[in-house]
N, C-alpha and C positions, 0 to 999 in steps of 0.2 A: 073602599078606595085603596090603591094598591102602594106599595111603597117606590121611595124616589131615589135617585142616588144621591148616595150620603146617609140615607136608612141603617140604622143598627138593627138589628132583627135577632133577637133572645131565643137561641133553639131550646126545643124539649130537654127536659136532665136525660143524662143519660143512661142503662140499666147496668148494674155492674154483674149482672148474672142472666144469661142469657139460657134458652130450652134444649140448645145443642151444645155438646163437649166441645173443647179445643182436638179431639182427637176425630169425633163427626166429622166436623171442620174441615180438618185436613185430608180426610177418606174422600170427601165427596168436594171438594175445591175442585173445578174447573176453569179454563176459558172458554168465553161466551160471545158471540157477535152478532147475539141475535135478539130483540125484547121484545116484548109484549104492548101492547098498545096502552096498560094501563097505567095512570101516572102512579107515582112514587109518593107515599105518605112522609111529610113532614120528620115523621121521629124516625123513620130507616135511614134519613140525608144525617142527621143531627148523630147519629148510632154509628155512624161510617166514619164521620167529621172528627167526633171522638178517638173512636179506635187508630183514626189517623195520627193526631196529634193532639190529643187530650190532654186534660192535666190532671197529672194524678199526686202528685205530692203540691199543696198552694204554700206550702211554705219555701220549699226549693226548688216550687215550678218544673219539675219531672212531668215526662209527657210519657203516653202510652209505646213509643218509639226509641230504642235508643239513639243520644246523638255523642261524639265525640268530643270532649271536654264539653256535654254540656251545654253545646254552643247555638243548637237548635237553627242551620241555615237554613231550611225548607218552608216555604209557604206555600199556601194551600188556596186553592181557587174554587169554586165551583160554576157550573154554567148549569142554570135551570131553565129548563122546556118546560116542563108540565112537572112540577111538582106541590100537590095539595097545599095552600095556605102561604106559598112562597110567589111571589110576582117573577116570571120568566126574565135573564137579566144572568151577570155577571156578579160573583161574590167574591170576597175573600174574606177567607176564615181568619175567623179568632179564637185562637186556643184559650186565652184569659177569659174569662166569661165565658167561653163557651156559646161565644156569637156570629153572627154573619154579618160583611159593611156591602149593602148592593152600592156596587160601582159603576155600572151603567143596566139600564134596562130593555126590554126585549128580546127576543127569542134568536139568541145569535150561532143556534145549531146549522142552520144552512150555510151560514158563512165559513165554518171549519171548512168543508171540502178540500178547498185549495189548500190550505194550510195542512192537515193530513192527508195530503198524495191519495187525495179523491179517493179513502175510503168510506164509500156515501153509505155504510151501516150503521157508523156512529152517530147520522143526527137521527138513527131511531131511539137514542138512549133518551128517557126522559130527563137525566143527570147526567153532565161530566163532571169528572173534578180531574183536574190541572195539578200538578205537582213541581211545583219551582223551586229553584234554588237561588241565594244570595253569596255566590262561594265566597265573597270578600270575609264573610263571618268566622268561618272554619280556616281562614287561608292567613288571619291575626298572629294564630296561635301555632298549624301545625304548616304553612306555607308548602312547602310541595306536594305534601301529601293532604293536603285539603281534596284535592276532588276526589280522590279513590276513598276518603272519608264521606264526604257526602251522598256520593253514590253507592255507599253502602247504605247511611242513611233510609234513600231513598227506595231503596230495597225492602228495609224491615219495616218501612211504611205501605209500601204496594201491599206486601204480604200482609198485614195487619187489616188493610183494606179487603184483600184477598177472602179470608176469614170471615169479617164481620158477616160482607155480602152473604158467604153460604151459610152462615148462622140466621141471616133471617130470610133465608128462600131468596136471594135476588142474584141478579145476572151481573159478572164484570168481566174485564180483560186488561192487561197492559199495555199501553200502545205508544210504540217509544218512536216511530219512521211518523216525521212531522219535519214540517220548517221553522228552527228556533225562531224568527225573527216576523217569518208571518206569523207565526200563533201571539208574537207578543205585539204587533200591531194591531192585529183583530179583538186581544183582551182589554189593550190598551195595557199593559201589565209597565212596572217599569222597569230602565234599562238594567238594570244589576237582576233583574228576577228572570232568573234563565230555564225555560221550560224544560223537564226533563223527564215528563212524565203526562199521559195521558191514560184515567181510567173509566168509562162509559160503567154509567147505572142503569141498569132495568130492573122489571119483572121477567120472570121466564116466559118464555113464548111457546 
């Protein structure tokens, strides 16, 4: 029986030492718009998730990302087609736990199109993850300079994702030309969480 929305779903731990250097990594990082037909295992999603926005300090909740004072505005989404042991459907991530909440279910890669200016290679990803931001969080503390805070943010997270990917053989790309307001009606995401980032998972093809 597959999970419902409102499902919490406990990913794999994560490895804190992976087969390729951080210097591999960066030799052989590319962009990719192209995958493989094979779905994505479980602990590769859970391995990305992490390096996204993980926590690495559970005392003063430090994530694998840096954020500006600390204030951590980005949330994190993902959209599963085919990945092993996961029900296709809409996520968002939890860094605390190191969890997934399916927010709604079904395979809603056909439905990006319109919202990414009919780039029709992304519903071959068996994986997207969505990178949103809540600027009101960063905008408390530093107010004008919030979004060029975030969007840095948002940077050492793509990158970080960038990495993981070619550390375990798998395919991504950044994909910023999207319509804020359809990708948040088709996620259903809500109004403060402003898309600012889309990056497609595969296998290589």
């Amino acid at each position: 029986m597959g999970a419902e929305p409102g499902d919490r779903i406990k990913l794999p731990p994560h490895l804190s030492k992976g087969v390729m250097t951080v210097e591999e990594a960066l030799e052989k990082r590319r962009s990719r718009r192209s995958y493989g037909d094979a779905p994505l295992m479980l602990e590769d999603v859970a391995q990305i998730l992490w390096a996204a926005q993980g926590i690495t300090h559970r005392r003063g909740g430090m994530r694998t990302a840096p954020s500006a004072g600390a204030l951590y505005p980005l949330e994190i989404y993902l959209i599963s087609g085919d990945v092993e042991g996961l029900t296709a459907g809409i996520y968002h991530n939890q860094p605390v736990g190191h969890k997934l909440i399916l927010l709604k279910d079904g395979d809603l890669r056909d439905k990006l199109t319109w919202a990414v200016l009919f780039q029709n290679w992304i519903q071959g990803a068996p994986a997207i993850i969505v990178i949103s931001a809540v600027y009101e969080r960063t905008e408390e503390k530093y107010e004008s300079m919030a979004k060029r805070y975030v969007h840095m943010e948002a940077g050492h997270v793509s990158q970080n994702i960038y990495l993981q990917a070619t550390s375990r053989n798998l395919a991504t790309v950044f994909v910023g030309a999207f319509g804020d307001k359809q990708l948040q009606k088709i996620l259903s995401l809500p109004r403060d969480h402003i898309p600012i980032g889309i990056m497609p998972l595969g296998k290589h093809k």
